[in-house]
Backbone bond lengths (Angstrom), bond angles and torsions (degrees), N, CA, C in turn:
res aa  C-N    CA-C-N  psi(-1)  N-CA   C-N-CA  omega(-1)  CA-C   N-CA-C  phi
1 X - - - 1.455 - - 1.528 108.67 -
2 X 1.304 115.68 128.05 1.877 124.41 -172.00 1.794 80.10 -63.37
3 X 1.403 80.95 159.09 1.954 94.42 144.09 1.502 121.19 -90.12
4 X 1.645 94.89 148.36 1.572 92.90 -164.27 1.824 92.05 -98.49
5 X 1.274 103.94 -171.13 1.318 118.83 -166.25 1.765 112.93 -84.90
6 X 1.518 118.28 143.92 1.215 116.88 -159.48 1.238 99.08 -138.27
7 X 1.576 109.22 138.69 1.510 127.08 -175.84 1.446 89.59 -71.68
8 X 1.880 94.34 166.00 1.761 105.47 172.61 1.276 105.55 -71.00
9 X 1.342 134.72 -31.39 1.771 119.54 154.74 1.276 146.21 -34.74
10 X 1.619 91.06 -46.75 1.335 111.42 -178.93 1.886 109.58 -77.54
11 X 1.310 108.56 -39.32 1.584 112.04 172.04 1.608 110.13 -62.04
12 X 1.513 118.08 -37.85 1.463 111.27 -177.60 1.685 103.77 -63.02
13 X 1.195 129.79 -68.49 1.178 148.18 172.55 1.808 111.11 -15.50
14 X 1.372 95.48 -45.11 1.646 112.60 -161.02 1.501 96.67 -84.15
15 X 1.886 120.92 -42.95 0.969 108.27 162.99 1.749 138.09 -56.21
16 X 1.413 101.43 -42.99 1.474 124.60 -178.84 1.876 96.08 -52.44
17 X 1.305 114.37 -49.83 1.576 120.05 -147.05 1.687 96.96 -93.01
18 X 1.458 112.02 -61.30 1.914 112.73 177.21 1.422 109.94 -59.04
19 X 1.581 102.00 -66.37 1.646 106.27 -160.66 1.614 110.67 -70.04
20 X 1.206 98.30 -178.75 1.369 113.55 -179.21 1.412 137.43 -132.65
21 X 2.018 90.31 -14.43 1.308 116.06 174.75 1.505 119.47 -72.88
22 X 1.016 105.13 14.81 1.549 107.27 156.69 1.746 118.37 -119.59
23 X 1.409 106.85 163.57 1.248 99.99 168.62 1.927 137.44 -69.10
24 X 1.816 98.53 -28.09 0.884 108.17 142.09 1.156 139.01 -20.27
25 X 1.222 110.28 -86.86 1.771 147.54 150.32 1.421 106.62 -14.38
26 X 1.096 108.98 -69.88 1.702 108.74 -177.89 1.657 116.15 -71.14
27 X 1.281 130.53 -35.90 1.375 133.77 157.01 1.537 117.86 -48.20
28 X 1.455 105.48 -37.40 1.770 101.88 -173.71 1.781 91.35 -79.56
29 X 1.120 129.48 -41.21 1.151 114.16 177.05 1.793 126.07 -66.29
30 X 1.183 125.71 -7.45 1.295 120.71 167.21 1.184 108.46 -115.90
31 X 1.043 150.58 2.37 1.958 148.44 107.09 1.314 97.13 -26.46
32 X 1.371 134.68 -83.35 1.509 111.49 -155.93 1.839 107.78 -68.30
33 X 0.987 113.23 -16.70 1.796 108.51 -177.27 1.485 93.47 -65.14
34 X 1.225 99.28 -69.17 1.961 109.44 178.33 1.746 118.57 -34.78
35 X 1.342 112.60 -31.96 1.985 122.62 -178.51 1.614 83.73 -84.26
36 X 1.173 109.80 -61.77 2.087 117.72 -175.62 1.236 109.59 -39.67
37 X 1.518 118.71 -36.91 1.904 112.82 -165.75 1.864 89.84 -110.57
38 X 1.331 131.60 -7.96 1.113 110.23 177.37 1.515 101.67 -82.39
39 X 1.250 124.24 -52.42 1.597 141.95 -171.26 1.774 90.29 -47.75
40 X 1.158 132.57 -59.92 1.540 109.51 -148.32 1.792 82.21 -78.22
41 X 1.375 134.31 -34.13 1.495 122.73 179.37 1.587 105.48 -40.90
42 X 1.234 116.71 -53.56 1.478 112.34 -175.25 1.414 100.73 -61.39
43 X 0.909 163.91 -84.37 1.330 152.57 115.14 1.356 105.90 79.84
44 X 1.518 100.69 -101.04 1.332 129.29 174.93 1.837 114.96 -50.60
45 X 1.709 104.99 -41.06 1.902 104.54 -179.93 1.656 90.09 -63.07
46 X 1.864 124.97 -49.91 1.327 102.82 -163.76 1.331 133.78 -71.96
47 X 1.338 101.72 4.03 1.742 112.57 169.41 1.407 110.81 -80.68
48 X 1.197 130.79 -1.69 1.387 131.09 169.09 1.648 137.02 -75.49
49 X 0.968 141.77 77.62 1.379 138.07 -128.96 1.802 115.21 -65.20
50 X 0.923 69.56 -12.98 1.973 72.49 170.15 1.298 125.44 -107.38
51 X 1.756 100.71 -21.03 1.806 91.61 167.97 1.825 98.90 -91.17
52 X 1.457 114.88 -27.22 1.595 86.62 168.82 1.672 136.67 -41.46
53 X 1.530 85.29 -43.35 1.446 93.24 -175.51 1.611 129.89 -72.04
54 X 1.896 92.13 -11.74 1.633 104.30 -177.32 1.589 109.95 -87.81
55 X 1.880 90.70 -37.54 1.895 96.41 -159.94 1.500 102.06 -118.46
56 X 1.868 106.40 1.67 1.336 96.31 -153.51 2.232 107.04 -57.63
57 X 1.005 117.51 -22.18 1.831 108.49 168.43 1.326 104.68 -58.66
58 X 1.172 133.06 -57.10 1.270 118.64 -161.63 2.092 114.94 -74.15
59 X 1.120 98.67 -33.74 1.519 106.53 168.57 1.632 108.28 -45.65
60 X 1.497 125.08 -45.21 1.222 154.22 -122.33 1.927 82.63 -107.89
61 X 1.455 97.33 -74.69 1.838 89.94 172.25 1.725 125.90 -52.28
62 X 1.726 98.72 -27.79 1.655 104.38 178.14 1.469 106.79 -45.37
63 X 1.429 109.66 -57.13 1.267 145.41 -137.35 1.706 92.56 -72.72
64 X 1.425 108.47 -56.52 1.900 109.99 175.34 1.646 112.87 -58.77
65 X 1.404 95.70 -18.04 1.540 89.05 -161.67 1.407 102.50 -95.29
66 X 1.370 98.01 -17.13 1.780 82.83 171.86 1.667 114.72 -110.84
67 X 1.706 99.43 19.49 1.654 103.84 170.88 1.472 103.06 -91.37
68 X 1.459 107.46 -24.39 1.667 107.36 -166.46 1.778 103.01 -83.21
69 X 1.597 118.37 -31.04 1.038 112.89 158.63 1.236 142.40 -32.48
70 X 1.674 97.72 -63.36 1.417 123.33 -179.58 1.842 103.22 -54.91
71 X 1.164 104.44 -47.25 1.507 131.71 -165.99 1.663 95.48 -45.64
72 X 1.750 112.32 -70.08 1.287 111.80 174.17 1.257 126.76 -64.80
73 X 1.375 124.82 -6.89 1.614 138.65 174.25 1.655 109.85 -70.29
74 X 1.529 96.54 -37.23 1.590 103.03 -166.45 1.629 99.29 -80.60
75 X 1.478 107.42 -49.43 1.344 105.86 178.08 1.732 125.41 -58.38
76 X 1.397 107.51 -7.48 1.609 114.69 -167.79 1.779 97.91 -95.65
77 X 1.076 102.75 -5.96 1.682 110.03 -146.51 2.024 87.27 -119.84
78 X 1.007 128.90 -26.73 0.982 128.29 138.10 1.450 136.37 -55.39
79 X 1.124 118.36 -32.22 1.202 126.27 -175.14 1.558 123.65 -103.38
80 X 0.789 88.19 -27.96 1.854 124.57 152.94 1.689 109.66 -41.42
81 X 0.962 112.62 -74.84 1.940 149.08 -142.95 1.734 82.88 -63.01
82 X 2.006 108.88 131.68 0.864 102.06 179.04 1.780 108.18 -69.40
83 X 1.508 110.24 -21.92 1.704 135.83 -167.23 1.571 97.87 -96.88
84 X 1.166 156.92 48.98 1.550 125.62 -169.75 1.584 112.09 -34.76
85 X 1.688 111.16 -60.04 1.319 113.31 -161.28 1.630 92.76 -61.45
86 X 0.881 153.27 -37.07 1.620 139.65 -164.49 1.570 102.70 -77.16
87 X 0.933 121.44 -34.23 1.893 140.30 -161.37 1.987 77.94 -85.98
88 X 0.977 156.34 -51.93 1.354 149.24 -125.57 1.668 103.13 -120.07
89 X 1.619 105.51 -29.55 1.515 124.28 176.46 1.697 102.97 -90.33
90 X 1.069 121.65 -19.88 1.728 113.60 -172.38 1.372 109.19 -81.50
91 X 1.394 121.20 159.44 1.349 125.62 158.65 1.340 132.11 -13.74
92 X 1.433 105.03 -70.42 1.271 121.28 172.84 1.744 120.97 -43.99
93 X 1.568 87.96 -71.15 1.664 91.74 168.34 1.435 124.68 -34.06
94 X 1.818 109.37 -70.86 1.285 106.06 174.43 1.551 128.78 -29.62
95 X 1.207 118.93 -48.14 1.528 140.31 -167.34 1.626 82.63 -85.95
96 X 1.269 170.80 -43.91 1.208 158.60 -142.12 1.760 74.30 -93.45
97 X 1.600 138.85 -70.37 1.003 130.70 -167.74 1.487 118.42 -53.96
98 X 1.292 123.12 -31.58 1.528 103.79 -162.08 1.323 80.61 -91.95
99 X 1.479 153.48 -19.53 1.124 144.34 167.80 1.711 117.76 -32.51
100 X 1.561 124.63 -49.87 0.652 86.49 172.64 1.948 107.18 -117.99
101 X 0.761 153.86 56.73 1.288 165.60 178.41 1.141 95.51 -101.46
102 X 1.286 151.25 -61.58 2.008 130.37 179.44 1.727 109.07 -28.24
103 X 1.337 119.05 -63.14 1.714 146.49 -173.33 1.723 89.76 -37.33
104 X 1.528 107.53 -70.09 2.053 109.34 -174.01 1.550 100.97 -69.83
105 X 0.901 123.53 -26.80 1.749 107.72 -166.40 1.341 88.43 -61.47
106 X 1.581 117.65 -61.14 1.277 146.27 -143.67 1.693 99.06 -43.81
107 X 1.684 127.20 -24.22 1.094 136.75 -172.61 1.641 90.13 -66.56
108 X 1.580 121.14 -70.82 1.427 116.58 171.70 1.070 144.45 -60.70
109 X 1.458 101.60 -21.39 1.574 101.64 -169.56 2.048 89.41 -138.92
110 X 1.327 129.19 90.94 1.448 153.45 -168.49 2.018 84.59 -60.80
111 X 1.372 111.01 -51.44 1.459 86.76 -176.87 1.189 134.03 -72.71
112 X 1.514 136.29 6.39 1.142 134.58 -129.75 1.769 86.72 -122.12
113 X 1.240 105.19 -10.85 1.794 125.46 -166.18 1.808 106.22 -57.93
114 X 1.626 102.21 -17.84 1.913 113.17 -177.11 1.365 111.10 -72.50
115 X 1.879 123.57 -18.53 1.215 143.62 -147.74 1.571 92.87 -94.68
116 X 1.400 119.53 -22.72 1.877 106.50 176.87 1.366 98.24 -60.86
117 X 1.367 141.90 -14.67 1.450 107.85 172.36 1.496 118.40 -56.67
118 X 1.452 123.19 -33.73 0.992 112.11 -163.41 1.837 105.33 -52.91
119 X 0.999 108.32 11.81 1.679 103.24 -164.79 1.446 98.14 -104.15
120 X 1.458 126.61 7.00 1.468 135.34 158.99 2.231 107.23 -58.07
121 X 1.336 87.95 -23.93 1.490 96.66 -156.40 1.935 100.06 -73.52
122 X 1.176 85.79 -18.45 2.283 93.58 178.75 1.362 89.97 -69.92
123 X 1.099 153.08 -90.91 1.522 151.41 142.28 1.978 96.18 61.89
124 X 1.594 99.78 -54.31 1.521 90.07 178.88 1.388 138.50 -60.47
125 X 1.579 96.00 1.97 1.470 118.34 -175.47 1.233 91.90 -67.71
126 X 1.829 148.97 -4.03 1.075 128.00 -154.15 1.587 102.10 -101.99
127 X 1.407 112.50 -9.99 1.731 117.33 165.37 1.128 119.96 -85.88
128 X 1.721 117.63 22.28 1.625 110.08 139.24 1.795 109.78 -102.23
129 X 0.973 109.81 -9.45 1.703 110.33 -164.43 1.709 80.26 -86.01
130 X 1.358 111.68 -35.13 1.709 98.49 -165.75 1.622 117.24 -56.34
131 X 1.627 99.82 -21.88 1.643 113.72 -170.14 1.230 90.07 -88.70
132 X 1.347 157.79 46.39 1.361 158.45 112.07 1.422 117.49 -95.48
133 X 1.200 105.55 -14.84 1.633 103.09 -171.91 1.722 94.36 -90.08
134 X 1.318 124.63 -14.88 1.398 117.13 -159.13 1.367 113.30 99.26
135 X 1.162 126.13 -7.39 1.227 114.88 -176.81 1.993 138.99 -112.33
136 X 1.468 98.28 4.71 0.751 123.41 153.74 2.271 131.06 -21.48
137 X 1.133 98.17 -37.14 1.434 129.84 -159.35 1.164 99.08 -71.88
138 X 1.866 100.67 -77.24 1.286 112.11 158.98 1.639 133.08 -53.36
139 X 1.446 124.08 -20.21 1.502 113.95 171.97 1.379 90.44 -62.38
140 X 1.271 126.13 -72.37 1.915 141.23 -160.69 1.641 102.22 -41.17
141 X 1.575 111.68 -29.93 1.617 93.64 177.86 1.466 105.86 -86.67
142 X 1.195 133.52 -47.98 1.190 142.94 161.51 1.723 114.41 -29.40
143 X 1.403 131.40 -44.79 1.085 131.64 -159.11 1.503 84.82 -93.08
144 X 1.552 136.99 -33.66 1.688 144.68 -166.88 1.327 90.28 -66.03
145 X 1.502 115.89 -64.56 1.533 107.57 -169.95 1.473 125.38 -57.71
146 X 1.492 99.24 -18.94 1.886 101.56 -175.50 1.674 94.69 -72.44
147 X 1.104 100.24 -42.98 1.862 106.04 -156.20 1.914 87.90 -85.11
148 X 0.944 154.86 1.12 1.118 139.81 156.77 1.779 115.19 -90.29
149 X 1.206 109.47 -10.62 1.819 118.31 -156.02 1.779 91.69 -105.98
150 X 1.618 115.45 -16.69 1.434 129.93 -170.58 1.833 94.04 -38.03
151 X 0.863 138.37 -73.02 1.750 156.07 -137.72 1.784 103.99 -83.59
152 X 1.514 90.54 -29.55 1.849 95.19 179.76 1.266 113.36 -80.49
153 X 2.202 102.76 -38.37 1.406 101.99 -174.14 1.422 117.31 -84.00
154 X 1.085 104.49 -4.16 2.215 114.33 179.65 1.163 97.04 -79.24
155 X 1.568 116.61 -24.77 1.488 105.26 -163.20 1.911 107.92 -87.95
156 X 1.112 97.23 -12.31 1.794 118.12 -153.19 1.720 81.27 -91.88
157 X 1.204 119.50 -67.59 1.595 133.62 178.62 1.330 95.24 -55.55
158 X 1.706 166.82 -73.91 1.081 149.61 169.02 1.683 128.10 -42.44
159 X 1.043 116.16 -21.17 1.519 129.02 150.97 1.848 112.35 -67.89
160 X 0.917 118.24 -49.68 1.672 128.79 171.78 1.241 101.87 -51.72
161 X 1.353 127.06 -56.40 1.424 134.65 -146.84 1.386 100.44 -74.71
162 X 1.178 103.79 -34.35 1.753 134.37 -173.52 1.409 93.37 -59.06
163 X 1.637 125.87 -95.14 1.022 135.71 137.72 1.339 141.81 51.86
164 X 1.474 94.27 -84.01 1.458 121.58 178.19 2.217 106.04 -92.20
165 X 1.177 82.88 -27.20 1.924 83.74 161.79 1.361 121.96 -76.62
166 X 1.091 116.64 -31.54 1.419 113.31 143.67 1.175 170.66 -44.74
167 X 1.843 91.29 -39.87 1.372 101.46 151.84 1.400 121.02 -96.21
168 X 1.784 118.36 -22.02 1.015 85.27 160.96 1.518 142.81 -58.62
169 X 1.111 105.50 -28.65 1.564 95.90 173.86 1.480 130.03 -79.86
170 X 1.400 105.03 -11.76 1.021 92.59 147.69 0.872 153.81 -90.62
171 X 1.639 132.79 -7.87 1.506 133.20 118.42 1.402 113.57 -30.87
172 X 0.808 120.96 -83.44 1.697 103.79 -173.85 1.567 109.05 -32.91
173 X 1.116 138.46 -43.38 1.499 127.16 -169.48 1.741 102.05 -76.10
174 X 1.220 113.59 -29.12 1.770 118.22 -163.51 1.397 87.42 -82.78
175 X 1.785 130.64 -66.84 1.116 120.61 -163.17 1.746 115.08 -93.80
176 X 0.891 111.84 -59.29 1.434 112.01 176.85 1.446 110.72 87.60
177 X 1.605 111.37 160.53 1.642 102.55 -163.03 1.635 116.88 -80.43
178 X 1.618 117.14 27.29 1.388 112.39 140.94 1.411 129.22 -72.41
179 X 1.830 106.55 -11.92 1.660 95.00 172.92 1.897 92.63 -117.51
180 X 1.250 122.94 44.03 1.215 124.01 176.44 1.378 135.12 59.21
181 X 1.833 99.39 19.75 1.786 98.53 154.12 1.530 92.30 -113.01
182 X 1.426 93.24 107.13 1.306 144.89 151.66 1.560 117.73 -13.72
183 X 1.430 93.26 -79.89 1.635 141.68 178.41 1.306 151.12 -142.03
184 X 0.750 130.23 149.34 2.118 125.95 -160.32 1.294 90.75 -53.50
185 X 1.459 112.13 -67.36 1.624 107.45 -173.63 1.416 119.69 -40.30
186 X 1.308 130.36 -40.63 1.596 150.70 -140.97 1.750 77.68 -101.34
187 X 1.048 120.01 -40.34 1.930 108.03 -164.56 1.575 104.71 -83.25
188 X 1.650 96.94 -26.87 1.781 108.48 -170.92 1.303 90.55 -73.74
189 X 1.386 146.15 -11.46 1.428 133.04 -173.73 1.417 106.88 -112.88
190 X 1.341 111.46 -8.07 2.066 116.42 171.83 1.898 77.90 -82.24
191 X 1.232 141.77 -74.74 1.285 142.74 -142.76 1.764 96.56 -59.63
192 X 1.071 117.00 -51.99 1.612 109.64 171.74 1.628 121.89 -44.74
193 X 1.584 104.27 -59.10 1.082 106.29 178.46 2.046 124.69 -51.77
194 X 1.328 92.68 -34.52 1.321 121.09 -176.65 1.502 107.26 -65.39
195 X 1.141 131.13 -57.90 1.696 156.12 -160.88 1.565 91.88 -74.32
196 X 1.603 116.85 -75.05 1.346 111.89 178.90 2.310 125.58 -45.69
197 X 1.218 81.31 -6.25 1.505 77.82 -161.75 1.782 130.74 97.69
198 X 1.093 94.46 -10.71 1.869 107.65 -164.19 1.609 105.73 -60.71
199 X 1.107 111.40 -47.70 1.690 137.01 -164.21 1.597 116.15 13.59
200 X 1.671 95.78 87.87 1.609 100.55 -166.04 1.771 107.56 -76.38
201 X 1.394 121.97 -14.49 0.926 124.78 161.92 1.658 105.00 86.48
202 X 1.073 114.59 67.02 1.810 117.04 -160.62 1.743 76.29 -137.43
203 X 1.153 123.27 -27.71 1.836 105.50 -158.93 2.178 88.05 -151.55
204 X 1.668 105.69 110.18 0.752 94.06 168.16 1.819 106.67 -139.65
205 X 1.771 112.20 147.23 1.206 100.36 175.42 1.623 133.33 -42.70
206 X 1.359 126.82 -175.33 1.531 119.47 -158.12 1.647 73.63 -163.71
207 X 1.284 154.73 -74.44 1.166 158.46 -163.60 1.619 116.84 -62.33
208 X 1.218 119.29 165.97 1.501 112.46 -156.17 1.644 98.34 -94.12
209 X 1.416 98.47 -30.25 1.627 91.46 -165.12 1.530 84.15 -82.99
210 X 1.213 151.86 -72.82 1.091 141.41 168.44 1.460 135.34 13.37
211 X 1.440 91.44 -35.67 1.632 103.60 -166.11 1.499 92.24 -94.95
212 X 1.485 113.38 -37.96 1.509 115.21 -176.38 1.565 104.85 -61.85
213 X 1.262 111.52 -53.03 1.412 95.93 173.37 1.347 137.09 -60.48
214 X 1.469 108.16 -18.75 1.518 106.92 158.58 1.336 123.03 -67.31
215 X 1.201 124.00 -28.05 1.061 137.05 -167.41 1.615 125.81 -77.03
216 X 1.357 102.81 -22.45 1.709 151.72 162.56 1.517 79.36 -64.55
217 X 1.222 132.22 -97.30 0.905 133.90 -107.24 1.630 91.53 -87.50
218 X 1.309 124.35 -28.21 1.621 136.92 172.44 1.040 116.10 -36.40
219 X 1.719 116.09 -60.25 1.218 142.53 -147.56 1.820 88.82 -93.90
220 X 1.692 137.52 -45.54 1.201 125.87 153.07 1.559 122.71 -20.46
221 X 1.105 98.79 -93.52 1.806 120.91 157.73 1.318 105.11 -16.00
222 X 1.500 133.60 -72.39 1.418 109.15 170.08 1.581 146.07 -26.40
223 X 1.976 87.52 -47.53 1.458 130.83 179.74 1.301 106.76 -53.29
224 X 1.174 137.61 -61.26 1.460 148.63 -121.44 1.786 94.43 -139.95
225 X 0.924 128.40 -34.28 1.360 117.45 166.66 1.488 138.61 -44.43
226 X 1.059 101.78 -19.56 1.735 133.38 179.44 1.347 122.61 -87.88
227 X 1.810 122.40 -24.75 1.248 162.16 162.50 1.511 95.99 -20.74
228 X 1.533 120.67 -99.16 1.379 137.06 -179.93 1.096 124.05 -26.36
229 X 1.404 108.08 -53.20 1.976 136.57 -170.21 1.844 82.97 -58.75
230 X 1.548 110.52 -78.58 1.588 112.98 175.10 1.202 120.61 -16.12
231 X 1.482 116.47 -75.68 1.135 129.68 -163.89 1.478 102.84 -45.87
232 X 1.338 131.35 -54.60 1.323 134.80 -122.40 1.793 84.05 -96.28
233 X 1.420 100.31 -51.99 1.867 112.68 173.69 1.247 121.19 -48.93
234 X 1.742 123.39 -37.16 0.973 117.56 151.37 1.784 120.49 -54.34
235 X 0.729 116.67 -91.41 1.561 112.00 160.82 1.293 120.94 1.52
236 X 0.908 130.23 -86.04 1.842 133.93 161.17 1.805 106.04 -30.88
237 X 1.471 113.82 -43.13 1.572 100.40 -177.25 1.405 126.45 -78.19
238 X 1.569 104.79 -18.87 1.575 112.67 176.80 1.351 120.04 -91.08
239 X 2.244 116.19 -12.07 0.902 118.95 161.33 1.548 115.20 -75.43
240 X 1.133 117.60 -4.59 1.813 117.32 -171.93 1.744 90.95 -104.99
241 X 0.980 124.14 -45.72 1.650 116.60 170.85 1.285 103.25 -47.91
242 X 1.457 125.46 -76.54 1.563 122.71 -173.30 1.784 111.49 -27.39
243 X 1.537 98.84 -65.43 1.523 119.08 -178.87 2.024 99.70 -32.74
244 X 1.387 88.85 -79.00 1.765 96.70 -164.65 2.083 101.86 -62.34
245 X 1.136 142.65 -11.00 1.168 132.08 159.15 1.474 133.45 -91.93
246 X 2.004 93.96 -5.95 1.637 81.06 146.95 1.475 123.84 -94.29
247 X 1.616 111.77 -20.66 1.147 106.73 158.84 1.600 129.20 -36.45
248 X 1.769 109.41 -66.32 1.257 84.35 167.85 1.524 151.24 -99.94
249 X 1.760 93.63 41.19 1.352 107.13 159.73 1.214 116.83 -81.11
250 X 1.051 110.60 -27.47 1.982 122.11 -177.40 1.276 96.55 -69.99
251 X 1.182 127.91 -71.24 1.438 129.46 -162.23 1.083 100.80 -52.33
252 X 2.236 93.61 151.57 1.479 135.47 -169.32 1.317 114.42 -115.55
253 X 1.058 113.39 140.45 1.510 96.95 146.67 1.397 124.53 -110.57
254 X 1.245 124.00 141.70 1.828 137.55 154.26 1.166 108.66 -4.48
255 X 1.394 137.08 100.58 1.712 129.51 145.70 1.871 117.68 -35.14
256 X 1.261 109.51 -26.02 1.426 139.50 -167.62 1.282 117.60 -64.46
257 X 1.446 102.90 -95.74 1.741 143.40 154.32 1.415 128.84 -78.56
258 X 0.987 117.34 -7.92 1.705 135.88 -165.91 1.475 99.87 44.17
259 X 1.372 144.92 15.88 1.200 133.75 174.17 2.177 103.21 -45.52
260 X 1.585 94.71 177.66 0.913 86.99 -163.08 1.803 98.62 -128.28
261 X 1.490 117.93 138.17 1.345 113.24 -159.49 1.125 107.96 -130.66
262 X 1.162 122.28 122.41 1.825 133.76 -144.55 1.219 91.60 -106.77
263 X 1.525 125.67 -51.10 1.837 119.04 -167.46 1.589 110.81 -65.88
264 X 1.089 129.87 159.64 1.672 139.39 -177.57 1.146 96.74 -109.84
265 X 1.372 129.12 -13.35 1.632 99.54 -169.44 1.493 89.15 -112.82
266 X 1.340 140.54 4.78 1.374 112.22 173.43 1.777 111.05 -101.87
267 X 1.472 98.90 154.08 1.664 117.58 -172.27 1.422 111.77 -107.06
268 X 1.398 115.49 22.85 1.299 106.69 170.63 1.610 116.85 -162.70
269 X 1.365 129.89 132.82 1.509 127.75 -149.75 1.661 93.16 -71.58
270 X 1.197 117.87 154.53 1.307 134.36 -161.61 1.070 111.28 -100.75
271 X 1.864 117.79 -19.82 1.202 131.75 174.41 1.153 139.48 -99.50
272 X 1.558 111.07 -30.12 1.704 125.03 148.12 1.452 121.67 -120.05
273 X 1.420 125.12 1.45 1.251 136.38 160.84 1.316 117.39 82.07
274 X 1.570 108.01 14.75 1.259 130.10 152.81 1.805 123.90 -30.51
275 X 1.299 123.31 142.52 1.403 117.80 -179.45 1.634 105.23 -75.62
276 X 0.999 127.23 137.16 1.677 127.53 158.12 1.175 137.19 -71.21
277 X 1.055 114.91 114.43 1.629 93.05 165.81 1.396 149.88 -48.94
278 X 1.257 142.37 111.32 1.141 117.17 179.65 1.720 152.77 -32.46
279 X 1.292 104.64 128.08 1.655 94.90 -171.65 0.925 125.39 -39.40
280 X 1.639 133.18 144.75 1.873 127.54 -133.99 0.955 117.52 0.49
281 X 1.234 130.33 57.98 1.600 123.26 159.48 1.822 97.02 -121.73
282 X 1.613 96.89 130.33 1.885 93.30 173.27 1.335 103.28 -92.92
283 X 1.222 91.59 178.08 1.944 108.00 -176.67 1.588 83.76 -79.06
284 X 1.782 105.74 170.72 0.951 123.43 -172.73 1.219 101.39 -73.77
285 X 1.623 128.45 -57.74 1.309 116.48 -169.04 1.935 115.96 -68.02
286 X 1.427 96.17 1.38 1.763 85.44 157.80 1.492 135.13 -106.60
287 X 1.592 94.00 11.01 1.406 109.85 175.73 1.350 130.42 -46.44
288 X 0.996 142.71 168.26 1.839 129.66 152.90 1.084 91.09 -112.58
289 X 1.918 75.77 161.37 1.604 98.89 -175.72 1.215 115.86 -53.75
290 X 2.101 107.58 172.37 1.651 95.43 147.89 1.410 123.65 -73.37
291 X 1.210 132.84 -8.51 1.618 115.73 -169.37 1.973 92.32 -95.67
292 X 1.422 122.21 12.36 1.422 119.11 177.92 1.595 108.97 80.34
293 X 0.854 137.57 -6.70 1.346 133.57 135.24 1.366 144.48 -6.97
294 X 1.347 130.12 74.21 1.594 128.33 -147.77 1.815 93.32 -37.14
295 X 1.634 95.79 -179.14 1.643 93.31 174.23 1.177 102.34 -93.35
296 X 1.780 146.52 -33.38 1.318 131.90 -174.51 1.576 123.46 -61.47
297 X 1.618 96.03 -16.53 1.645 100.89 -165.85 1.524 98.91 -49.75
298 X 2.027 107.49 -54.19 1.529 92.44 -164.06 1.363 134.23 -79.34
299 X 1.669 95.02 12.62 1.433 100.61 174.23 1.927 104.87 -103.10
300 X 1.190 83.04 38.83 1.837 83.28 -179.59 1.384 125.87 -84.62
């Protein structure tokens, strides 16, 4: 569906509410993060059984007042949108909607009222404010390395999974549910807990070999915990090599000053204001000949 046509209201609005390239723009976006992270706090204080019972009305009015907010935000932002149906079908949108739909159910269905967290999830609005802060660059390398490391870390997590099925069963065969693994499943979740390091201590061996195999499995967990962190760091270091060696493929130096000029898109030395040469292009007098002849030969 094209975008349809938009009053000068509707364009101010769209700027103020999407973009960011204004100052505007960037203020309305850390106002709504700030209503977004106060609202799920109320949230979270009214799950507490003693401030319900002290503040729980006033939590309760917070709570409408920043559904009715949201409410007119969503509706402005619709109306706004050069696309509605694309703006209402995207990510964002969706999550602007179920944002506030917990608050109205909540009239019918009183339990469903725990589900405004999901409204922590608008919060991502904060990776457009980041592209004003400068930081933008770094989310995109960070998010490159996750989504390039995807195939190493499924593979690292299917080796684990592997792993940890193993020992559970083998606890279950060593101890058995006289020392309280139960079941394969029930031992496969002592071996997780165990492997990761967590060790909540709800299920522990009683038998000697038992203990050895935990003990196996400790010293794993040490091993392999470090795996992911790697992977991902590698990733980030070969994207900053790539980065800085096309840099200095681009870079010139000064016919002038010989300084040395790292950016590609500028045409003039920064240091004596000399013209540049174009990226891989040499000066004439470093040309070779036509018969292929380096250029020093004929000054030999």
């Amino acid at each position: 569906m094209s975008a349809r046509q938009q009053t000068p209201l509707q364009k101010h609005f769209y700027e103020v509410i999407f973009g960011t390239e204004t100052p505007a723009g960037k203020w309305f976006d850390i106002c709504l993060i700030v209503a977004i992270g106060t609202s799920v706090a109320i949230v979270l204080l009214d799950s507490v059984a003693p401030l319900h019972i002290e503040y729980g009305a006033l939590f309760l009015q917070l709570e409408w007042g920043f559904t009715i907010a949201f409410t007119l935000e969503y509706a402005v932002r619709i109306w706004c949108a050069p696309n509605r149906r694309a703006y209402m079908l995207s990510a964002y949108g969706v999550v602007d909607l179920l944002a506030l739909l917990p608050t109205y159910i909540s009239l019918l269905l009183p339990q469903a009222a725990p589900l405004l967290i999901i409204r922590l999830l608008r919060i991502l609005r904060i990776f457009r404010v980041l592209r004003l802060l400068g930081l933008l660059k770094e989310a995109n390398d960070l998010a490159g390395a996750l989504r390039r490391s995807v195939r190493k870390i499924f593979v690292f997590f299917s080796l684990m999974i592997i792993l940890t099925t193993i020992f559970g069963c083998l606890m279950y065969v060593v101890e058995g549910p006289r020392y309280g693994f139960n079941s394969i499943p029930h031992s496969i979740y002592w071996a997780v807990v165990t492997i990761t390091t967590v060790g909540y201590g709800d299920m522990v061996p009683s038998t000697a070999i038992g203990r050895f195999i935990s003990s196996i499995g400790m010293l794993i967990g040490y091993a392999v915990i470090a795996v992911p962190t790697g992977i991902i760091t590698a990733e980030l270091s070969a994207a900053q090599y790539e980065r800085e060696r096309r840099l200095t493929l681009s870079a010139r130096n000064c016919t002038t000053c010989a300084s040395v000029e790292p950016d590609p898109t500028s045409h003039y030395c920064r240091h004596c204001g000399s013209a540049l040469p174009r990226p891989g292009h040499q000066p004439d007098d470093k040309k070779a000949a036509p018969d292929g002849t380096p250029p020093d030969a004929h000054n030999a």
